[in-house]
C-alpha positions in Angstrom: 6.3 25.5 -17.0 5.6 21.7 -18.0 9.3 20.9 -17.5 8.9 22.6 -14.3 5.8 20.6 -12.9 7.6 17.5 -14.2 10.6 18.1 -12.2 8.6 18.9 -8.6 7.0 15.6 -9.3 9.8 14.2 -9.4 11.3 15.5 -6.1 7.5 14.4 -4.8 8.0 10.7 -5.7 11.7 11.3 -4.0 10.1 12.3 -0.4 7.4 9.9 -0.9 9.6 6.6 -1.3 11.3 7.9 1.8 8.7 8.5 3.8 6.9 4.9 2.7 10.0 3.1 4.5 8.2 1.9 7.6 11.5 1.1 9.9 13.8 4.7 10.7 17.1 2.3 9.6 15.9 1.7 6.3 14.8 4.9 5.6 18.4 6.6 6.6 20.0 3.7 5.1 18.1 4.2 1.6 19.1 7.9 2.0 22.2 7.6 2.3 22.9 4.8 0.0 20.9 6.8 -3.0 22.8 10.0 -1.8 26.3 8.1 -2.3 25.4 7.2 -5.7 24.2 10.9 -6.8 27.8 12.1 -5.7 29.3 9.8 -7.9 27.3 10.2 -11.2 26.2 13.9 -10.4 29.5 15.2 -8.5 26.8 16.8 -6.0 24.0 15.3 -3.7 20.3 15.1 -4.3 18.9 18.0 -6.0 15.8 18.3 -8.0 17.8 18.7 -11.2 19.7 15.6 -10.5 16.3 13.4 -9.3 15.3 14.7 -12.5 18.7 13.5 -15.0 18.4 10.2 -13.2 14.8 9.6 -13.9 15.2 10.7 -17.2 17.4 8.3 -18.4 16.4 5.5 -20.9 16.5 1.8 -19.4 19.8 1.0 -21.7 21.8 4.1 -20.2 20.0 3.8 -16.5 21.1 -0.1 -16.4 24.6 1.2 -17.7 25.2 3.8 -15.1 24.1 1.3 -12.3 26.7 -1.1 -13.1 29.4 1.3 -13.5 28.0 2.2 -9.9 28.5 -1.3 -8.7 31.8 -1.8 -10.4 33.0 1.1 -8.5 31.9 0.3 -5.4 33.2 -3.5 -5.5 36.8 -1.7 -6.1 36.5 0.7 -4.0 37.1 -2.4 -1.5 33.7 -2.1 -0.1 31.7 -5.5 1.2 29.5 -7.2 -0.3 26.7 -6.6 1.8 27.0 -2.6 1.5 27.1 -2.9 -2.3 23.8 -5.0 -1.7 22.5 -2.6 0.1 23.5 0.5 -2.5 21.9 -1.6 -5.0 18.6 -2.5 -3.0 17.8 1.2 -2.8 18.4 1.9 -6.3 16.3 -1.2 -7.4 13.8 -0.1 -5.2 13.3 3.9 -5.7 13.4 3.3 -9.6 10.4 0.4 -8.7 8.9 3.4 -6.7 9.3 5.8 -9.7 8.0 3.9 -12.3 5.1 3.2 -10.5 4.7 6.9 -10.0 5.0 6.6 -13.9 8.2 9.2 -13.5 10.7 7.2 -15.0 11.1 4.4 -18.0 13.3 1.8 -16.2 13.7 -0.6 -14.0 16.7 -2.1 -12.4 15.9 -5.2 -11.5 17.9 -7.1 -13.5 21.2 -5.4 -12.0 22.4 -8.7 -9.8 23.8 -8.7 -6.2 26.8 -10.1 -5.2 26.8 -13.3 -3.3 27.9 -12.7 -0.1 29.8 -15.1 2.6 28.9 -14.9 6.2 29.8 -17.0 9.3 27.2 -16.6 12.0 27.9 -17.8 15.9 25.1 -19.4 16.3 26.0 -20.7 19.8 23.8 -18.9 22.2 23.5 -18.1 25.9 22.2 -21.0 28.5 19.5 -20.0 31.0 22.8 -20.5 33.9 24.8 -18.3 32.0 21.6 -15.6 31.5 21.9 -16.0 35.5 25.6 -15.2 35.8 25.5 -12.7 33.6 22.0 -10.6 34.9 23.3 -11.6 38.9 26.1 -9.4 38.9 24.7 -6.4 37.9 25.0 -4.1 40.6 21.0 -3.1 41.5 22.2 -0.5 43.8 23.5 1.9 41.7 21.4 3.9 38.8 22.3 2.4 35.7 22.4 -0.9 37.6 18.8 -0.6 38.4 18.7 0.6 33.9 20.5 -2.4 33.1 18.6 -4.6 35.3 15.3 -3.7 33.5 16.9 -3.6 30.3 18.1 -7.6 30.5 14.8 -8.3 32.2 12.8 -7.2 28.7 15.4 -8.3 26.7 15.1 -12.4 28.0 11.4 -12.1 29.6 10.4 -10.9 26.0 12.7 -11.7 24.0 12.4 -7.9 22.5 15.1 -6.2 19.5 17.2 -3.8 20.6 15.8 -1.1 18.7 12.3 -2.1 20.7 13.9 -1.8 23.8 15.6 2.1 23.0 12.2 3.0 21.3 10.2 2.8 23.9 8.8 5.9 26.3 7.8 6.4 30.0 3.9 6.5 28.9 4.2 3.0 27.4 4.7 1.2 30.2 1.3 0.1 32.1 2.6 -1.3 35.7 -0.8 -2.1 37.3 -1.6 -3.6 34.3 1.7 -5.5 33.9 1.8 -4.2 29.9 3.7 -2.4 27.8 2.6 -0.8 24.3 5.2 -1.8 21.7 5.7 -0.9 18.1 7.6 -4.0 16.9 9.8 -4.2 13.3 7.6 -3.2 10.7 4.6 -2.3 12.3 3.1 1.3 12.0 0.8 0.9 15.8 1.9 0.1 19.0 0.7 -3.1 20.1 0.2 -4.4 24.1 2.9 -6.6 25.5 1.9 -8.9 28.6 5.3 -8.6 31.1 6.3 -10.9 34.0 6.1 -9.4 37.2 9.7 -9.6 38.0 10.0 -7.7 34.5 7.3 -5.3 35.5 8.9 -5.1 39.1 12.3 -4.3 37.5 10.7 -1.7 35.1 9.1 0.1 37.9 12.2 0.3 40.4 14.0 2.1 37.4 11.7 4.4 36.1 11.4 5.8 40.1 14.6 6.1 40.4 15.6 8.2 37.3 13.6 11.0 38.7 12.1 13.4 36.2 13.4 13.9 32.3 12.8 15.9 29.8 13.3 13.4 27.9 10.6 11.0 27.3 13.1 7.5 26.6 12.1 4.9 29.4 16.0 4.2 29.3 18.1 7.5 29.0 22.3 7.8 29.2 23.8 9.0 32.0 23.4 12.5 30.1 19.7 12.2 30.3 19.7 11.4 26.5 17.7 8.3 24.9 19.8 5.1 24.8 20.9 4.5 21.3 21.2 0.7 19.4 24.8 0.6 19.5 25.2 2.0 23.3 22.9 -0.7 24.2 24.8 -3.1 22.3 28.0 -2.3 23.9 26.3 -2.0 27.5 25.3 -6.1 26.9 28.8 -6.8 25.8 30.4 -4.6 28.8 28.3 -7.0 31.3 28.6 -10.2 29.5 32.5 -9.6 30.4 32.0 -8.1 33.4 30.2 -11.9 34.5 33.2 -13.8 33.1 31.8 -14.6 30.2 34.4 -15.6 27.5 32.3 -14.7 23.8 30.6 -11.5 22.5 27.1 -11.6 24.2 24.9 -8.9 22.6 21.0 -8.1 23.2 20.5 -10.3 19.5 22.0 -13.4 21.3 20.0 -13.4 24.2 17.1 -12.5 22.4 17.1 -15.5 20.4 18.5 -17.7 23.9 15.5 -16.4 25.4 13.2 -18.3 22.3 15.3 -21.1 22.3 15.2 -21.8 25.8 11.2 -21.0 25.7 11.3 -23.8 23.0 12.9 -26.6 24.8 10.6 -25.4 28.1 7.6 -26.4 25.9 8.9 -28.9 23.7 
């Protein structure tokens, strides 16, 4: 019966580091990184009689296991930022655990790899932000979407998981304000718009008609927009205005505070 209650903890402290990851990417992310490792050591996924092996082990054999783990990984051609990752949720559910005082280990001595990574840091000008937002065809449905969507992204320089997590009911017209829930924050928070943003906003939103679903910006199957369909409808217009690099909502995110910078000196 003791082993029992031991074990159920165990599963607890599982769900409960899960659940304490504020952002929905890192919690999938986490999952399926501690997932992939239970596969390998276990042969099976998460179960409560695995949770419980793994917590079990001393800190020699824990540490020992966790660098086999990496060793695999690194030859299983892998980059070094996904083994970085793999290892960052291990470190951090045993760090959970031990807290929880459900396990006898830590893993923070387990290294990450140093990783190499070129980063275009050339941006988009305020002319080219013109080009690309001018062509958009306002006429049509998703041109009237797109619109709105480039609007937010350079008026407020927003993420592009902010821009697909927001709803209908955030959006405030007569007060020119929407209520966002920005990276790593648990309450929505008001967000002043320009009226040409708030103009844009509004043309869409009456023109979608009604929705079951409650996205403010929805695929043409009436579906939310997703990170990466977003990321490829940015990259589809940046071409589509002649524009001869990968433009993504990231780029003219950080254009947008660049060009805000220089504005105010």
């Amino acid at each position: 019966m003791d082993k029992l209650i031991e074990t159920q903890s165990k599963i607890v402290v599982w769900k409960e580091f899960l659940n304490l990851q504020i952002s929905e990417n890192t919690r999938r992310s986490y999952s399926s990184s501690l997932k992939n490792f239970f596969r390998w050591k276990f042969n099976t996924s998460v179960t409560s009689e695995t949770i419980d092996l793994f917590l079990s082990f001393s800190e020699t054999e824990a540490n020992k296991q966790v660098i086999l783990y990496r060793e695999h990984l690194i030859t299983s051609g892998l980059s070094a930022a996904t083994v970085n990752l793999r290892m960052a949720a291990l470190r951090s559910f045993s760090t959970h655990a031990h807290k929880r005082g459900q396990c006898q280990f830590l893993l923070n001595e387990i290294k990450l790899l140093k990783t190499q990574t070129y980063k275009d840091t050339k941006g988009i000008s305020v002319d080219l932000f013109r080009q690309l937002i001018q062509q958009i065809d306002k006429s049509t449905l998703l041109g009237k979407r797109d619109y709105a969507i480039l609007r937010l992204l350079w008026d407020n320089a927003l993420r592009r998981a902010e821009v697909c997590g927001l709803d209908r009911t955030d959006f405030y017209p007569s007060e020119g304000r929407l209520m966002l829930k920005g990276k790593g924050r648990i309450d929505k928070e008001p967000l002043d718009l320009a009226p040409a943003t708030v103009q844009a906003i509004s043309t869409w939103l009456s023109s979608m008609g009604d929705s079951f679903c409650p996205a403010m910006f929805i695929t043409s199957k009436n579906t939310r927009l997703s990170s990466n369909r977003l990321y490829e409808i940015v990259c589809n217009l940046a071409k589509s205005a002649g524009i001869d690099r990968t433009i993504g909502p990231h780029k003219i995110r950080h254009s947008s505070i660049t060009a805000l910078l220089n504005v105010t000196n």
